[in-house]
DRENKETOR-148616 format. One record per residue (C-alpha): x, y, z; residue in three letters. Coordinates in Angstrom, 3 decimals, always signed. Layout:
residues N
<<X,Y,Z>,"Ala">
...
***
This chain:
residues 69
<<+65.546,+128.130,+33.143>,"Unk">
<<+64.934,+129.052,+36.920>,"Unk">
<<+67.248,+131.733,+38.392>,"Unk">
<<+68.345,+129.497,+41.544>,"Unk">
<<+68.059,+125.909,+41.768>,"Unk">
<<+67.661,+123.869,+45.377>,"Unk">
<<+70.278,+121.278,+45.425>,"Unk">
<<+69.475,+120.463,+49.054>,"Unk">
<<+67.871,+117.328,+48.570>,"Unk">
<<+70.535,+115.798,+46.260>,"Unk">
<<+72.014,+112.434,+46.072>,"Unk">
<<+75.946,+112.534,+45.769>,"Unk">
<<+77.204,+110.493,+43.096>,"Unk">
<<+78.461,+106.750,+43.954>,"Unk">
<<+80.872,+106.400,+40.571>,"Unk">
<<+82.934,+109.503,+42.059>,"Unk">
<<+84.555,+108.115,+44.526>,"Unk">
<<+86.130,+105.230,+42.346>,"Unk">
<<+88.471,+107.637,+39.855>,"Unk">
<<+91.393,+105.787,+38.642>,"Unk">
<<+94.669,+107.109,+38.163>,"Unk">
<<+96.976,+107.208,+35.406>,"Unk">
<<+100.563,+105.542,+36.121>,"Unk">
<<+103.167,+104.480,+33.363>,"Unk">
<<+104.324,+101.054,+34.476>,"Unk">
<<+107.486,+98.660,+32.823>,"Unk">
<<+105.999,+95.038,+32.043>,"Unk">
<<+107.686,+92.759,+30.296>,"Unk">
<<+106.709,+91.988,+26.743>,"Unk">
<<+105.415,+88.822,+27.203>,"Unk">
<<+103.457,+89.318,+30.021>,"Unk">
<<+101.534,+91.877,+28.708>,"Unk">
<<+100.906,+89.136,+25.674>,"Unk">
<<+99.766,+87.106,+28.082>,"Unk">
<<+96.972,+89.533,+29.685>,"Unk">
<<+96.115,+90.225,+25.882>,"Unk">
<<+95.697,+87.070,+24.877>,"Unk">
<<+93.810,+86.049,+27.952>,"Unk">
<<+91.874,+89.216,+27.633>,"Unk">
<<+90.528,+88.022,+24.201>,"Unk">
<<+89.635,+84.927,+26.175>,"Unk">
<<+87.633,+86.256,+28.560>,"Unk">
<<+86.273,+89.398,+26.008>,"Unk">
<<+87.586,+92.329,+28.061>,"Unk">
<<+90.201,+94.579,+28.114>,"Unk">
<<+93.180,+93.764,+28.780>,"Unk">
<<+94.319,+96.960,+31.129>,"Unk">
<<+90.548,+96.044,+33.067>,"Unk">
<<+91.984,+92.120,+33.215>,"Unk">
<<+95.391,+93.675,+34.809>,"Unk">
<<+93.578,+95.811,+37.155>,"Unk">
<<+91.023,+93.510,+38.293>,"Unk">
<<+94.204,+90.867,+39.200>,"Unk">
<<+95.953,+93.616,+40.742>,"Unk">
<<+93.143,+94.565,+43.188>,"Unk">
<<+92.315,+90.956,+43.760>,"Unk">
<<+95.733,+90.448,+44.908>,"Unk">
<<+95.249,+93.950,+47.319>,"Unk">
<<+91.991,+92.657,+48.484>,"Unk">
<<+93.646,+89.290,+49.541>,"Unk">
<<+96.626,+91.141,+50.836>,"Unk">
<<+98.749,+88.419,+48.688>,"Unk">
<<+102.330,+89.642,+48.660>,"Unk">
<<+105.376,+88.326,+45.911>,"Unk">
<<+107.541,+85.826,+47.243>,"Unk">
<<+111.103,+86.930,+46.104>,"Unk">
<<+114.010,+85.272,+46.519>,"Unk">
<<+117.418,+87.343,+45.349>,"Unk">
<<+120.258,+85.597,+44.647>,"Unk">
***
């Protein structure tokens, strides 16, 4: 093993900068059925399925049309 090492010349690593967090969220029984079942469907996880909607949505700036009444 050398005494000192040159890291000059190094690359910085691309998978860093995409760290996801860790959140509790509340979702409603069955729609978390549904992602599982659709999940099975599609052969991958289910909390990757919800995540990969969710930023789909972000990407496409698509916001919830609510209506309170």
């Amino acid at each position: 093993m050398k005494k000192e090492y040159d890291f000059t010349n190094t690359v910085k690593n691309p998978y860093t900068a995409k760290v996801k967090s860790t959140i509790t969220i509340r979702l409603d029984k069955e729609t978390v059925e549904y992602f599982k079942e659709l999940s099975a469907k599609v052969d991958l996880p289910y909390q990757t399925l919800i995540n990969s909607y969710l930023t789909d949505c972000a990407m496409k700036k698509i916001q919830p049309k609510i209506n309170w009444q």
